[in-house]
Steps between C-alpha positions, in 0.01 A plus 500: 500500500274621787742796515458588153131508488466706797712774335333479161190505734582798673626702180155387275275614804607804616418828355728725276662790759206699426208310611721403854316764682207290564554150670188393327690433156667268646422085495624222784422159306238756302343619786484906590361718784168598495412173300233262661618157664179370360616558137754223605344293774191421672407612779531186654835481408583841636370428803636176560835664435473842715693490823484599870791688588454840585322638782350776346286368237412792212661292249522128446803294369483186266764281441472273097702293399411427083674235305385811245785725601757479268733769714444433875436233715216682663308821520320725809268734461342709721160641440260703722274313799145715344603498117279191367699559173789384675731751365844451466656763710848348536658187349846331524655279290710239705765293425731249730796462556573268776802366409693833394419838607783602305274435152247744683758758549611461137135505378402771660795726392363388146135594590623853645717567183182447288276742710736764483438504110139473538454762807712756398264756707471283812687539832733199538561449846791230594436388857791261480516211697316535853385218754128409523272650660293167547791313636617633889841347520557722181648213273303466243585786198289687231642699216322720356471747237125723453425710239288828617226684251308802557209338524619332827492169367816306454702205312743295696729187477584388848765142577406311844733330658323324786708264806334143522325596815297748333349218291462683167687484182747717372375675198484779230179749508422728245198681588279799350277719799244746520514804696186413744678133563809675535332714809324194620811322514649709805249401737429174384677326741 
C-alpha cells in the first residue's frame, strides 16, 4: 500500500513537463525550496533538529521525523546559517529499507521513470553504482541518478547501501537542491 501512495504521490505533486524547469514546483511531503521551515515548525523545533556534521558551516542540516508524512519516514532540510527565515534550500525525502536494498533499487528505477516525464528539459545523469565516499574500505554502495537544470539546481533519487560498520541505514533519497547549496556542497566537508 505504502508503494502505491508514494507513486500516486509522486504523479499528483509534480509539475506537468512544462513547469519542470524550476525545482520550486515541486513538493516533498508538501514542502518546496525557497519555502520557510517556520511555516512548518518552530524554531525550537528546527533547532533542536539541525545537526553537526560538516566542517564548514554556511548551511545547517535538520533531520524530522513527522508521524505527518504520509510518503517518507523522514525529511532533511538544509537551510542557510544567517537566513532567520530558515529557508529551505535543499530537502530530501527518505525512506528505509533495511531489510532489502533490492526494494530501493526497484523504487528508485520507478522514481527515475517518473522524472523523465516530468523533466523532459533536464540533464539526466546516471552515475551507476559507485562505492562511498564516506566509507574508506569502499563497501558501502550509492546509486544514483541526478537530474541537471539550467539554473544549476538539481533533482535526484539516490539508493544507499551502507555495511553494518558504517552504522547507518540503507535507504532511498529523493532530494530537490539549489544551485548556491549545490556549490556549498563541494567544500563542505
Amino acid at each position: 500500500m505504502k508503494k502505491f501512495l508514494i507513486i500516486l504521490t509522486l504523479i499528483f505533486t509534480l509539475p506537468t513537463p512544462s513547469q519542470a524547469d524550476d525545482i520550486r514546483d515541486f513538493q516533498i511531503e508538501g514542502m518546496s525550496i525557497g519555502e520557510s521551515l517556520l511555516d512548518y515548525y518552530s524554531e525550537s523545533k528546527i533547532k533542536s533538529s539541525s545537526q553537526n556534521y560538516y566542517k564548514k558551516k554556511d548551511y545547517i542540516p535538520v533531520w524530522i521525523k513527522d508521524s505527518k508524512y504520509e510518503i517518507y519516514d523522514g525529511v532533511q532540510f538544509h537551510y542557510k546559517k544567517t537566513d532567520k527565515k530558515y529557508k529551505i534550500s535543499n530537502i530530501e525525502g527518505i525512506i528505509y529499507y533495511t531489510k532489502n536494498i533490492k526494494d530501493c533499487y526497484q523504487k528508485l528505477n520507478e522514481i527515475d521513470e517518473e522524472f523523465l516525464k516530468f523533466f523532459p528539459n533536464a540533464e539526466r545523469v546516471d552515475q551507476g553504482m559507485r562505492s562511498h565516499g564516506q566509507d574508506k574500505t569502499g563497501k558501502s554502495k550509492v546509486k544514483s541518478i541526478n537530474y541537471f537544470f539550467k539554473s544549476g539546481d538539481n533533482a535526484y533519487v539516490w539508493c544507499l547501501d551502507w555495511t553494518k560498520k558504517m552504522g547507518y541505514d540503507d535507504h532511498l533519497r529523493v532530494g530537490l537542491k539549489t544551485d548556491d547549496i549545490n556549490k556549498w556542497f563541494g567544500t563542505a566537508y
